[in-house]
N, C-alpha and C positions, 0 to 999 in steps of 0.2 A: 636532741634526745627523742628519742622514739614514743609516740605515742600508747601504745598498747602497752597495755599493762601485762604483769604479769601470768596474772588469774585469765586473761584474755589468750594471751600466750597459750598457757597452759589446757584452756579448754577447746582451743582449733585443732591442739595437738592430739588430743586425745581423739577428737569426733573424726580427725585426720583417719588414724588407728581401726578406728571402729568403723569405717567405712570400708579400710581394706579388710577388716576381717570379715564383715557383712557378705563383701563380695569373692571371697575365699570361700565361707561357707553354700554361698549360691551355685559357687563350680564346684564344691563335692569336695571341698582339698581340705576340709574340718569338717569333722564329724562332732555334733550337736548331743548331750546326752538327753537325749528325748524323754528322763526321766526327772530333770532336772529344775528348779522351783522355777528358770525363767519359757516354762514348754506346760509344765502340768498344772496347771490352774487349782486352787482349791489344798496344795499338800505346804503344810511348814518350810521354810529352809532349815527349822532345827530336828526334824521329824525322826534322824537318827544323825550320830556320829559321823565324819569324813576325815579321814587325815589323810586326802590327796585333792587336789584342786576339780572342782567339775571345770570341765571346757569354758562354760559360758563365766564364770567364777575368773577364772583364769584369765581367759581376755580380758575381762575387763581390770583386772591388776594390770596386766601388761599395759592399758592403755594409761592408767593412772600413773606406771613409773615412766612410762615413755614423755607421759607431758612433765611429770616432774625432773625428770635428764634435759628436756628442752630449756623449761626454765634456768634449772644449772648449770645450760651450755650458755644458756644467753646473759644470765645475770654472772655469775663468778670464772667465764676462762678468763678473762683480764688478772683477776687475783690468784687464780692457780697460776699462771703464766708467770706472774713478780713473785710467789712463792718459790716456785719452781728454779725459775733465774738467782732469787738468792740464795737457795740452798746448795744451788752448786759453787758457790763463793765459800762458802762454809767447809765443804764436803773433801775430802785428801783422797787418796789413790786408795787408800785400802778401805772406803767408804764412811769411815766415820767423821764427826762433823767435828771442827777445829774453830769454835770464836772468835779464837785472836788472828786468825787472819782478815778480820773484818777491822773498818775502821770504825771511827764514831763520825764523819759525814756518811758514811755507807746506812749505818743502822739508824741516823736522824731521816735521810734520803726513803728509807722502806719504811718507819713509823708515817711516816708524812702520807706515804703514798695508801698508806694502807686506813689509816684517817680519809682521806679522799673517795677510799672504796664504801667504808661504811657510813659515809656523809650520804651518796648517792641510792645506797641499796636497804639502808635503816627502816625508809617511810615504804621502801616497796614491800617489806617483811613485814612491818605493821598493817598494811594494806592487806596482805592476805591472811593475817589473821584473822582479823574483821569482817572478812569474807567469808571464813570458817566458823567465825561465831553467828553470823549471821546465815548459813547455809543448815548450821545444825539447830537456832529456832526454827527456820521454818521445815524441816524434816520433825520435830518434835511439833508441829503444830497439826501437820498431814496426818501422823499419829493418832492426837486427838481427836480432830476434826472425823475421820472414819468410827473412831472407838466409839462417841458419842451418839453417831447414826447409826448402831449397828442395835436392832434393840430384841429381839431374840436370841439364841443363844448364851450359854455359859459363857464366862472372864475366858477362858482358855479361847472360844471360839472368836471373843472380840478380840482378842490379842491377836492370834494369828492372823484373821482381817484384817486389821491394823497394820502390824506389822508387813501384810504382805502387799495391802497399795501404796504403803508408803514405802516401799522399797527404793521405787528410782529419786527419791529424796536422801533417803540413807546413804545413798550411794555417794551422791551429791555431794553430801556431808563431809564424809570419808575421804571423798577426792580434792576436796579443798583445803581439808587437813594436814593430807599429806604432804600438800605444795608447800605449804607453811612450813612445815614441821624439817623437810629435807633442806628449802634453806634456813629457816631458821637452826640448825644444827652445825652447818657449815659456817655460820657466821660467829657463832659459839665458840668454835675450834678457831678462827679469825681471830678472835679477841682472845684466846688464852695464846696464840701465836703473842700477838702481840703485847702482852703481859712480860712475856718470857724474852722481848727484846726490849723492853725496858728496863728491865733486869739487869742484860745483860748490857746497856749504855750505863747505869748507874756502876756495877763493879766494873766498867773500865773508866767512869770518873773516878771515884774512889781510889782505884788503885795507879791512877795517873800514867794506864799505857797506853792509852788510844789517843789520837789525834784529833 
């Protein structure tokens, strides 16, 4: 089993990302909005409305989904893949899914396997959580830590301070969460999969057709 974690994973992936975008914007091939809270020093990011992504906004989403796709390629194609393969066991010509052409070693054979998937990937989900609760103290502590030294100005002027060195912590936060949050939701949909195939082995006990 592979050493690296996931959160490790996931943040090569992204500084991957962010290196080509670095070096896209040095050739001129992305245009930077020079108005934007990570260029102008000194303005809110909430200072008005946007309902379109700024550039630098946007990259950095992209890098955030892009490490959380990596972790989902690395941690779950094995379970899309026995997903996958047993649903075409299921599936007729005219695409709908038919139960009974399953046996009951077949559906003992994918509980099993699917038990094994969440044996192995349980404590790595836990682990990033952990990660995310612990990324969002210390962005909430950057927070403080500025708010308290800021000793002039109005609440509104500590806040925005605040709020705007601790940004690459927010960020932080945000990107940890996420990782979490995409597998943790896949494994979600894992276990009601698997709900619904012990369902479906008890009515073919019950009804004494499966093998």
């Amino acid at each position: 089993m592979s050493s690296v974690t996931l959160g490790d994973l996931a943040q090569r992936t992204a500084e991957s990302l962010q290196r080509d975008h670095l070096s896209a914007i040095e050739r001129n091939e992305i245009e930077i909005d020079p108005t934007g809270p990570f260029i102008k020093e000194g303005t809110s990011m909430f200072s008005k409305i946007r309902f379109s992504w700024r550039t630098e906004d946007r990259l950095v989403l992209e890098q955030i989904k892009g490490a959380a796709q990596a972790v989902f390629d690395e941690q779950f194609s094995d379970a899309i893949m026995l997903l996958d393969d047993f649903t075409s066991k299921v599936r007729g010509p005219d695409g709908r899914e038919n139960w009974d052409k399953l046996t009951g070693d077949e559906i003992e054979s994918m509980l099993f396997s699917l038990a094994g998937i969440r044996f192995r990937i349980m404590p790595q989900i836990n682990e990033l959580l952990l990660d995310a609760m612990y990324a969002k103290h210390i962005a909430d502590d950057a927070y403080s830590k500025v708010w308290g030294e800021v000793i002039d100005g109005t609440q509104g002027d500590k806040s925005a301070k605040a709020s705007r060195e601790s940004r690459e912590d927010k960020y932080q936060s945000f990107f940890r969460f996420y990782i979490y949050s995409v597998a943790d939701t896949f494994m979600k949909e894992l276990d009601k999969f698997t709900r619904l195939l012990e369902r479906v082995r008890d009515w073919g006990v019950r009804g004494g057709s499966r093998g």
